[in-house]
C-alpha positions in Angstrom: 0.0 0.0 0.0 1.7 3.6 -1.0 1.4 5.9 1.3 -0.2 9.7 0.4 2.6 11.2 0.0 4.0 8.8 -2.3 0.9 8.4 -4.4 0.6 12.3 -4.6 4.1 12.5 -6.0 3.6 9.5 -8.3 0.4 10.8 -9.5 2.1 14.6 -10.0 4.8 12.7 -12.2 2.4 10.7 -14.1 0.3 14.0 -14.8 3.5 15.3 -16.8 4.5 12.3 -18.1 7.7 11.7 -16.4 9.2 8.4 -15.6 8.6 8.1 -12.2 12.0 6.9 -11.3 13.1 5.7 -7.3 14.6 9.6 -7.3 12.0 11.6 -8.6 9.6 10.0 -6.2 11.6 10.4 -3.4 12.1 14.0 -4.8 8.4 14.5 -5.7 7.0 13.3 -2.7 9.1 16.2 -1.0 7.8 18.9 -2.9 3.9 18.1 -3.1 3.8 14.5 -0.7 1.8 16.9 1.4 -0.3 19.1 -0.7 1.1 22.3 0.0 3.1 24.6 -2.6 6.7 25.6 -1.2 10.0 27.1 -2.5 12.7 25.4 -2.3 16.4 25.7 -3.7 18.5 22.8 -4.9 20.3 22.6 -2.0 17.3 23.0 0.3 15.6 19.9 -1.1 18.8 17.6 -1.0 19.4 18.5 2.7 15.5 17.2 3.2 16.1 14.4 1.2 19.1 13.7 3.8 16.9 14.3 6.2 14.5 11.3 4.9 17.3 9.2 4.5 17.2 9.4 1.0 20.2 8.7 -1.3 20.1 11.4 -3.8 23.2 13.6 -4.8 23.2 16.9 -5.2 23.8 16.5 -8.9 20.8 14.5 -9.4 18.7 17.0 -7.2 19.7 19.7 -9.9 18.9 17.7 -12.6 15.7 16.6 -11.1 14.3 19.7 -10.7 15.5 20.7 -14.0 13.3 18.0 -16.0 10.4 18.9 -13.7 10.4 22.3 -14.9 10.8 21.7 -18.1 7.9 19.7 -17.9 6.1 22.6 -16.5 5.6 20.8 -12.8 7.5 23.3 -11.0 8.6 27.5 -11.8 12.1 28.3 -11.4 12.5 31.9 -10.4 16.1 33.4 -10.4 16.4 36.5 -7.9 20.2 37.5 -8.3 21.2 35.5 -11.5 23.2 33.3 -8.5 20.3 31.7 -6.6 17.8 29.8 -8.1 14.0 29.3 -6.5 11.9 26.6 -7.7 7.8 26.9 -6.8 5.0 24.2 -6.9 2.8 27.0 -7.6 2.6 27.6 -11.7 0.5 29.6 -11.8 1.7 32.9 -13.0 1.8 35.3 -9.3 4.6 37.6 -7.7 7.1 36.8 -5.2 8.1 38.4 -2.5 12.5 38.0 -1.8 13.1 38.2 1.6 16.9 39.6 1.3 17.8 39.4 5.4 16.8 35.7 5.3 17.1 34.5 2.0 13.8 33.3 1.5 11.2 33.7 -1.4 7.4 33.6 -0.5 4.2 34.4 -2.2 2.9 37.7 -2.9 -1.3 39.1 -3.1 -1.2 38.5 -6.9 -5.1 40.6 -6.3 -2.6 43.5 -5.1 -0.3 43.3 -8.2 -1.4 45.6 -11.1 0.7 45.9 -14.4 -0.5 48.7 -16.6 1.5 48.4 -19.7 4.7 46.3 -20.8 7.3 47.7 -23.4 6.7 46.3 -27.0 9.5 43.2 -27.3 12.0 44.0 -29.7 11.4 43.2 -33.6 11.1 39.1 -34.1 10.9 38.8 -30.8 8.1 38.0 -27.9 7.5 38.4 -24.5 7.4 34.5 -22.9 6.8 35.5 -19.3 7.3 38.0 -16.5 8.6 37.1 -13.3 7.6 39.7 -10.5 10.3 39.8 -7.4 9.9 42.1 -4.8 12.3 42.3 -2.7 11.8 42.9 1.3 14.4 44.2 3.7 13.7 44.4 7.3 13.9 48.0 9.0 
């Protein structure tokens, strides 16, 4: 008998179409095993993986996270062209960048208005845009 977790992050992988490999189950049951969106960075989800005793490098946490998003399972959101942030949540909503801790969080997407966007440049399109606002603690 699978266990919740495990048959939400089975059933997440089968939704995309991935393999679901001993790794990306481990992996996937981390991210969504519990229902709730979170963000997470590479090295934050191998140090939980350790945590669950599971035997996953670092390497293949970067490359599993990579294939998820490219199969549209998870957002990556970069916030200094250093640090990567990946989110459960797809859905297209702004972040908040917590700079004192390090930490990325929803923002009220109901709060966010965007009036106009320059025109892309010729033979070109606009594919998305990532809103980061970043926080600072006074």
């Amino acid at each position: 008998m699978l266990s919740i977790k495990t048959k939400r992050g089975t059933e997440w992988l089968a939704g995309a179409g991935l393999r679901p490999t001993r790794q990306r189950v481990a992996l996937a049951e981390l991210l969504v095993g519990d229902g709730q969106d979170r963000h997470i960075t590479a090295e934050s989800l191998h140090a939980a993986a350790k945590t669950h005793s599971e035997g996953v490098s670092l390497a293949t946490v970067y490359n599993t996270l990579k294939a998820f998003s490219e199969a549209g399972l998870i957002r990556e959101i970069m916030v200094d062209g250093t640090k990567s942030y990946f989110d459960t949540r797809v859905d297209d909503h702004p972040h908040f960048f917590w700079e004192d801790e390090g930490h990325l969080t929803d923002a009220p997407k109901e709060q966010l208005e965007i009036a106009a966007l320059p025109e892309a440049p010729e033979g070109t399109e606009i594919a998305k845009v990532d809103v980061v606002i970043r926080l600072r603690r006074t």
